[in-house]
C-alpha positions, 0 to 999 in steps of 0.5 A: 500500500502506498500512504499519503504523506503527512503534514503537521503544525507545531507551537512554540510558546515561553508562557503557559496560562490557561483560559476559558472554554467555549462553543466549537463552531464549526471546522476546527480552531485550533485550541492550546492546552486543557483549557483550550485558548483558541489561537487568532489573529489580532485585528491590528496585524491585518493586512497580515505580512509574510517576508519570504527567502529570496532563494525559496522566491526565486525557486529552490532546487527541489522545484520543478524549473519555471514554477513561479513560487511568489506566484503560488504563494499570492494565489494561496493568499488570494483564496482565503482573501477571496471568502467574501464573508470574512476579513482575511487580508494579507499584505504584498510579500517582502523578499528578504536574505534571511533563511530561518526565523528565530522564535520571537523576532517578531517576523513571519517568514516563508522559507524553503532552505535548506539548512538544518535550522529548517530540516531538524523541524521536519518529521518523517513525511512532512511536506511543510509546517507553520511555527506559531508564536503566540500568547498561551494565556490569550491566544492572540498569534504574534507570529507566523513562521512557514516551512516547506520541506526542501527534501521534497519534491514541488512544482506547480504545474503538476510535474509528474512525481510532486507535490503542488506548492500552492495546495501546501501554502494554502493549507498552511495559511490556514494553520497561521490564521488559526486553523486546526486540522480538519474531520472532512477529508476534502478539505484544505485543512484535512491533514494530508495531500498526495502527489499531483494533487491539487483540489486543496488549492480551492477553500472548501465550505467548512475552511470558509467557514473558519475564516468567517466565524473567526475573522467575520466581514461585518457587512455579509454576517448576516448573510451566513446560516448556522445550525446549532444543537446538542448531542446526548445519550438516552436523552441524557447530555454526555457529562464529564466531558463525554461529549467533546470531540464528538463530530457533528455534520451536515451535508448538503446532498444536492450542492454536495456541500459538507460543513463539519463541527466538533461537540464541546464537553456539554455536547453543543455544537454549530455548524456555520455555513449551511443553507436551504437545501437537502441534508443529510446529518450524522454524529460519529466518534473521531476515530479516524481518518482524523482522530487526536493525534491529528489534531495540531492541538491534540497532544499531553494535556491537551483541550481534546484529551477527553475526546470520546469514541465510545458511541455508535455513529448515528444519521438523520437522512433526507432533513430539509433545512427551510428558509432564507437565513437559516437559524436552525437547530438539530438535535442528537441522540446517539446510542452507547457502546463501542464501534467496531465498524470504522473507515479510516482509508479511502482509494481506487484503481490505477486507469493504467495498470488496474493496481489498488491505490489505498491513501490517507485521504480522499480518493480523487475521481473525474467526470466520465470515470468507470473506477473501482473504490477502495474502502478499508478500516475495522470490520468494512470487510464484514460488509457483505453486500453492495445493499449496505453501501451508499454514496452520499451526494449526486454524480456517482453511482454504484455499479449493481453489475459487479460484485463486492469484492474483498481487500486483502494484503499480500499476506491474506489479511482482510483489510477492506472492500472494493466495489465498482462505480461510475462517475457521471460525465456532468458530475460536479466537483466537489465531496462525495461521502461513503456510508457502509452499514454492519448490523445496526452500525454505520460508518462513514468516510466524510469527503472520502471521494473528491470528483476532481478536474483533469486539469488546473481550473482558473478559478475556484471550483469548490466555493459557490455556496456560503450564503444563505442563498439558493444561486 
């Protein structure tokens, strides 16, 4: 099997003070320590400036030659300004001589060096990270440091056998505006990326959701939804902290829009974002593919240590969500015990050999495709008929023709299913999720198929619903 490669954020800090706790809306923020200080950008810092190394500007080694890397960087820049609901601005870059920045000097750098005063900062697989210099005790980020990784391969024009510089900078910006890693695999902020994948340059409906409920445009906040509500058991609200970390989400089964939520330890939640339209909506534990050691935030003693896994998955089919600016709420009550049901891994076949890929992440589809889909994760291979598999959203379908098959390793162990699909030839870009069902379990890999584009689209793809508008 061939995994996705990783990448990660990491947090320097010389205070620790704790704060208070509030509501998680939705997407992820990141969230320091036990009390969990929700990390943002102040005010005063905007337009946000980055100085970048002029080797990095003007292209380092390990990128493909005539890629324009000051040019990724603006476009990364210019996706999270281009959310009309928010107010991210950043100012024109700065080339600077400097190929590392020290903690505190009071300078968000971009760099591609390769010096080890970068390197040692790379873990195995890493294709960049963001140091934050922040204060524990507000959360207000004082500075923003991003760090390519010069041992691996960029360009980005989809040179074959590298990573696209400008899906990596767009991630990252998100990490220097506050952004943990995100439940739904489609998502810019999901925390890996493949080779020649480029979908993360486009700002899914849930990262905009970050840069509105966190950095609001005042003159569009009334024009965005939210659904809030409260995840219980037995009608009882999980206490102690049950709750937190549960993951709440809607999806729009007609725009295949999906906005994502984690639950706070009263089992609240707000999802911001949706609007009038078809939904599906379902509770499930973070138990993978995203579970805490993938949140940025997650480590020792941490906001989400509590994070309970322990309850069945639970779906509300078909709910219409009304109206022109909705402010809805929906409830959940969800069914104790331990899932054995789980996916954690998504893929397909090669279109030129017929090899299974199985990733990290979603699997990237295309309009007109015939395809086999990979499903793996604890028990999927129990699922024994394609009466127990759905595709969430509009554009594909299951091939009834062609039987399920079983994944096994080279050593004969069951690792998952594989089951045929057609994607249509007008399917539109964006999410699908899977749904399998075992007995009265149910198990879903949120954002786990991307219908992508063979080619790099002029402009976003991804992002045409925020407001609360039918257009």
């Amino acid at each position: 099997m061939k995994f996705k490669v990783g990448r990660t954020g990491i947090f320097l800090l010389t205070l620790l003070l704790l704060g208070l706790a509030g509501l998680l809306p939705g997407y992820v923020p990141i969230r320091y320590g036990a009390a969990g200080v929700r990390l943002t950008v102040p005010a005063s810092r905007f337009p946000l400036l980055f100085q970048v190394n002029d080797k990095t500007a003007q292209g380092t080694a390990n990128v493909s030659s005539g890629s324009d890397v000051l040019g990724a960087i603006r476009a990364s820049m210019s996706a999270w300004e281009s959310i009309q609901t928010a107010a991210v601005r950043f100012a024109d870059l700065q080339i600077t001589s400097l190929e590392s920045s020290s903690s505190s000097d009071g300078m968000s750098l971009i760099t591609m060096a390769d010096i080890p005063a970068n390197t040692q900062l790379m873990g195995p697989g890493t294709l960049g990270l963001t140091r934050l210099i922040f204060d524990p005790g507000t959360g207000v980020i004082h500075e923003s440091d991003m760090i390519l990784n010069p041992g691996v391969s960029f360009s980005i024009n989809l040179s074959p056998d590298t990573y696209d510089v400008q899906a990596v900078v767009t991630h990252e910006l998100g990490h220097a505006l506050g952004c943990d890693h995100a439940v739904a695999q489609n998502d810019t902020m999901f925390y890996t990326a493949d080779k020649g994948e480029f979908f993360p340059r486009f700002l899914s409906v849930d990262d905009a959701a970050f840069a509105t409920f966190t950095y609001p445009n005042p003159a569009r906040s009334a024009m965005v939804g939210s659904i809030t509500g409260r995840v219980t058991m037995s009608g009882l609200v999980l206490g102690g902290g049950g709750a937190l970390g549960t993951s709440v989400t809607a999806m729009d089964l007609d725009r295949n829009l999906i906005y994502t939520a984690l639950a706070d330890s009263d089992g609240r939640y707000a999802l911001t974002g949706p609007i009038p339209g078809r939904y599906a909506f379902y509770v499930e534990p973070l138990n993978g593919p995203v579970g805490l050691a993938q949140l940025l935030g997650g480590g020792g003693d941490s906001y989400y240590k509590n994070t309970n896994t322990s309850f069945l998955t639970t779906f509300l089919t078909d709910q219409n969500l009304p109206g022109l600016v909705p402010r809805s709420e929906i409830n959940f009550s969800v069914p104790s015990g331990a899932p054995t049901l789980n996916i954690d891994k998504m893929g397909r076949n090669d279109p030129a050999t017929g090899a299974l890929y199985v990733g990290g992440g979603a699997a990237v589809v295309h309009p007109g495709e015939s395809l086999t889909l990979i499903v793996g994760g604890a028990d999927t291979w129990k699922v024994a008929s394609l009466d127990d598999v759905s595709i969430l959203g509009t554009g594909i379908s299951i091939d009834p023709s062609r039987p399920l098959g079983m994944i096994k390793t080279a050593s004969g162990t069951n690792v998952g299913i594989g089951f045929n699909v057609n994607v249509a030839p007008d399917a539109k870009p964006g999410p699908r999720t899977v749904r399998l069902r075992l007995g009265d379990q149910v198990a879903a890999s949120t954002g786990g198929i991307v219908v992508g584009m063979r080619t790099i689209p002029q402009r976003s793809l991804y992002l045409p619903y925020l407001f609360s508008s039918s257009e």
